[in-house]
N, C-alpha and C positions, 0 to 999 in steps of 0.2 A: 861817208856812208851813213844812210838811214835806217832806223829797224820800223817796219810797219806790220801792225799788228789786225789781222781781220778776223772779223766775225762772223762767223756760216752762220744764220740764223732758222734752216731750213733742213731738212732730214733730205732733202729730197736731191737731184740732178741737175746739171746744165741743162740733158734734154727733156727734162719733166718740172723745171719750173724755171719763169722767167727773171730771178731775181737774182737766181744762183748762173744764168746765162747772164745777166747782165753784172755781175760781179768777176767773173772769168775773163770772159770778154777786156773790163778794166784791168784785170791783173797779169793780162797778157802783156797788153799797152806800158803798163807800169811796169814789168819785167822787161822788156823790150830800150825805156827807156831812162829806167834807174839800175842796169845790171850790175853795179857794185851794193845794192839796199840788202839787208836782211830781212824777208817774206816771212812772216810765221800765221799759219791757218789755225784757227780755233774753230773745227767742228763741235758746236754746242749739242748737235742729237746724236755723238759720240762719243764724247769725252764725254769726262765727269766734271759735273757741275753742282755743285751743292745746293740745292733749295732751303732758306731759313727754313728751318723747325724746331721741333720743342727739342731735340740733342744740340743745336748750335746754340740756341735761348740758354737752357741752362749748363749750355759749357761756358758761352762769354761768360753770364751770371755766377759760375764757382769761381774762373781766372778774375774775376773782378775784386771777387768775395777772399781772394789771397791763397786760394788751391793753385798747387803744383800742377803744370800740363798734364805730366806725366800720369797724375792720379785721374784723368776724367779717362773715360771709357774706352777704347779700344775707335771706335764707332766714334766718338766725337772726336777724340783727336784726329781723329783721318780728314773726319769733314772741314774742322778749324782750317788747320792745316793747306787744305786744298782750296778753303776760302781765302785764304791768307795768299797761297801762291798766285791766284787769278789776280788778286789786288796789285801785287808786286809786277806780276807780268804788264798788265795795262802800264800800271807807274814808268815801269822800265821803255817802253815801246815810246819812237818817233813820231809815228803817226795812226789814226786806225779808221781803220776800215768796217762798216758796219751794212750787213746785207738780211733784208726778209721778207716775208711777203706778209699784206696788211690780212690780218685773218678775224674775224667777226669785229673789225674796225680797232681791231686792237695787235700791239707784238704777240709772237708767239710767247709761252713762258718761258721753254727754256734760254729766251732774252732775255725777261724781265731777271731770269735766279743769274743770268751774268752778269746786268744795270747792279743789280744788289749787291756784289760783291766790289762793284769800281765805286759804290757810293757808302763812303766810310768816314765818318767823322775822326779827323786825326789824320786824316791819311789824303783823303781826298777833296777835304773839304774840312771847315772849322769850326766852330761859333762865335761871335765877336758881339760888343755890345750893341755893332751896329745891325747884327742877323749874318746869316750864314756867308761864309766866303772860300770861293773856291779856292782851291790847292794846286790844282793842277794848270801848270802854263808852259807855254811852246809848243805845244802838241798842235795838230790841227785832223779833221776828223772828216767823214765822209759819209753819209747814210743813202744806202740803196734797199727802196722799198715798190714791190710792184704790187700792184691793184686791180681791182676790174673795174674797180668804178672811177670816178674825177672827182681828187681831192682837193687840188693844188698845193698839199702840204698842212690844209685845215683838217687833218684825222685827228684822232687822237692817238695812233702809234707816231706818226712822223713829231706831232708835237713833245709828246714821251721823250722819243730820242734826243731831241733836238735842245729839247728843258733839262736832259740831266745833265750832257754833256755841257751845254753852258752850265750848271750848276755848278760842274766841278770844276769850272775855270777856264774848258775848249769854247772861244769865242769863235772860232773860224771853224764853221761847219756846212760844210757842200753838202747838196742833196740832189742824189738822181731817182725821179719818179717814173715808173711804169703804168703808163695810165690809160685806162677805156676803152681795152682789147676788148672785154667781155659786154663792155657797153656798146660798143661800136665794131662789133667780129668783122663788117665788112674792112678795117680798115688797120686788121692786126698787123699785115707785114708790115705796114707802115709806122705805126707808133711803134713796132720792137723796134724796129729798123733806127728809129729816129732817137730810142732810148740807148741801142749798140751805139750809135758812133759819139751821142755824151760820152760814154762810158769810154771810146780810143779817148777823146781828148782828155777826159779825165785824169786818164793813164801818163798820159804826157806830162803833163803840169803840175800831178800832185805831188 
């Protein structure tokens, strides 16, 4: 049995956007064809998710300085705490699953405040004399990003994703693109269409 762990990167529906339809879709496939695996869904525009700021800056900054957890603020330990938990969850999870739609050519934030909390020196990653090296191995990983225009992967969210995750050590990173609905509307059922059944096979094999 596997634990895979996914990312909603989107506030939004199956039938109000196409990333979170083609994410479903896969984890239909994948329930379907890994029913003994542990699913866990991380709604990002639900949960809480810590954004670095000036209470996480100077909570690391006192615990470093040799203050007791207990003494920092009410409000910072929660955040600590919550940042710390996301860390461990990703650590802990078999595989993951990462889903969004490319929004001014870039992730959404409330991505980018989850990327920050799986990129952790010590934890996720090192430093060595020869430059950083990732931490994390065995995992392998999946990014599901829809678009209206034709990337092939050359955006800079899909590179984002794809640069942290090898960063941290996931070399094996599949990616299903949604692509040129909006460029090409005459020819939407087709490209969802052609992005739904990557996304059965996906389900299969991952």
């Amino acid at each position: 049995m596997a634990s895979l762990l996914v990312i909603k990167g989107h506030p939004l529906t199956e039938q109000e956007s196409r990333s979170v339809k083609a994410l479903t879709t896969f984890l239909t496939s994948y329930k379907d064809n890994h029913p003994d695996d542990e699913v866990t869904v991380l709604e990002l525009y639900r949960d809480d998710i810590p954004e670095i700021d000036e209470e996480l800056l100077s909570g690391w900054e006192a615990l470093r300085a040799g203050t007791v957890f207990t003494d920092l603020s009410e409000s910072q330990q929660q955040k600590i705490a919550r940042f710390n938990e996301l860390t461990e969850q990703f650590l802990a999870a078999d595989n993951i699953v990462i889903a969004n739609a490319l929004w001014n050519l870039n992730i959404p934030t409330k991505l980018k405040a989850w990327f920050d909390t799986i990129n952790v020196a010590g934890k996720t990653f090192r430093y060595t004399e020869n430059g950083p090296e990732g931490l994390v191995t065995g995992k392998k990983a999946l990014h599901i990003q829809s678009s209206g225009g034709i990337y092939n992967g050359q955006d800079f969210a899909s590179q984002y994703v794809k640069g942290i995750l090898n960063f941290v050590g996931i070399d094996q990173v599949e990616q299903l693109f949604i692509e040129g609905i909006d460029y090409t509307p005459d020819r939407a059922e087709e490209l969802m269409q052609a992005a739904l059944d990557q996304a059965v096979a996906l389900g299969k094999d991952f």
